[in-house]
Residue, then its C-alpha position, 0 to 999 in steps of 0.5 A: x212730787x212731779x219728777x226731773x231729769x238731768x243734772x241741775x244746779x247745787x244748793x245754795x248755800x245761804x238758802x240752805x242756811x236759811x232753810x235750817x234757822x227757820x226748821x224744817x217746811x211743813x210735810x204731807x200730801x198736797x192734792x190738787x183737785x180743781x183745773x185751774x189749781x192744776x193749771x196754775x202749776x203749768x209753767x216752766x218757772x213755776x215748775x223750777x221753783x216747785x222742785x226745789x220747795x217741795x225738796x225742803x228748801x226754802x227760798x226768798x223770790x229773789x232766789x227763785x227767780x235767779x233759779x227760775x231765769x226770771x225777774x224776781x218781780x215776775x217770781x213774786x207774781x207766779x208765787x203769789x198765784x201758787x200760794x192762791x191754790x195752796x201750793x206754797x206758802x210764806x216762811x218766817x221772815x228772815x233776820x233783816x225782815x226785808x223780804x220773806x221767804x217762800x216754803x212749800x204747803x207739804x212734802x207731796x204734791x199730787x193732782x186727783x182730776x178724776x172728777x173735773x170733767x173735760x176740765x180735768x183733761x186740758x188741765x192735765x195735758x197743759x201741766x204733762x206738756x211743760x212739766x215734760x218740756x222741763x225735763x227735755x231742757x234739764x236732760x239736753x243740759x246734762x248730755x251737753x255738759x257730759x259731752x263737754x267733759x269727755x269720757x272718763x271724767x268723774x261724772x261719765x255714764x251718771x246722765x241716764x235715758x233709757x225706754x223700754x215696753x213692758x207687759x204688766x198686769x194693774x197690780x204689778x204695775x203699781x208694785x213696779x210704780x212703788x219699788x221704784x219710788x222705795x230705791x229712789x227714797x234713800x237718795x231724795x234730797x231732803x233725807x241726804x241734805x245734812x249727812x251725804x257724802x262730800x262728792x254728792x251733787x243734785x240730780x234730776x229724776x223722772x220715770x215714765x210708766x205708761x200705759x199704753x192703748x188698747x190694741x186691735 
């Protein structure tokens, strides 16, 4: 799924509870094709709300508009226009019934725009702009909170930012691409939610692998 940075807030406990009446969301890959899908995800609400679906929980709109910092109307408007691409989907209702849940529609979200033409690009930069801006806004809070607690607190030195430029070929790139995804896996939220240890909490992760333009 698009990635993250910086420390973001616990599970909630009832969501989570939720989440394990109802079983587990569905999984495989959700490939987003068409411009107008790829800009539908184009929101910094909608991109809160999708990291924490396509992490296996499973949300009413009245929790992901308390996630989102939106009016839960306003979130019931962006998931309907997320469930219209195929983007999430409705769970089984709860046990009083009042108001249905929202899941994921797979495990993986992907974006093919290879196809979509100058579409295809402006949809692409739209969703790098506020996907990019989510990640400025979840790094500046953890630094923030760091620099609050002080050094040589219990969280000291876990925020991490670091840049780099690397001289790769195509195929060691994409090992390079795929062994960070491997050491990331053991950790991913949804593979630790019902056995990580008592002092775990939730990070954000994004990595960037860029490459850059030709020169000369």
């Amino acid at each position: 799924m698009l990635g993250s940075v910086g420390a973001v807030p616990p599970a909630d406990d009832q969501a989570a509870a939720a989440r394990g009446a109802r079983g587990a969301p569905p999984t495989g890959v959700v490939t987003l094709s068409d411009p107008v899908a790829v800009r539908a995800l184009a929101h910094p609400a909608r991109l809160a709300v999708i990291d924490a679906l396509y992490a296996g929980d499973v949300l009413t709109a009245t929790q992901c508009a308390q996630l989102a910092g939106i009016t839960p109307s306003a979130m019931s408007y962006h998931l309907r226009a997320l469930e219209k691409h195929g983007i999430v989907l409705r769970a089984e209702p709860t046990g009083d019934g009042r108001e249905r849940p929202w899941m994921r529609a797979g495990d993986v979200l992907r974006s093919d725009l290879s196809s979509a033409g100058p579409g295809g690009a402006a949809a692409a930069d739209m969703l790098v702009d506020h996907a990019m801006a989510l990640d400025l806004q979840r790094l500046r809070a953890a630094v923030e909170a760091d620099l609050a607690a002080g050094p040589g607190t219990t969280w000291a030195r876990t925020t991490t930012y670091n840049r780099n430029r690397l001289l790769l070929t195509p195929d060691e790139a994409r090992s390079l691409g795929e062994a960070i995804d491997g050491v990331v896996e053991q950790f991913l939220l949804e593979r630790r939610r019902d056995d990580a240890p008592d002092d775990a909490v939730r990070f954000g992760f994004s990595y960037l692998l860029a490459r850059e333009p030709e020169q000369g």
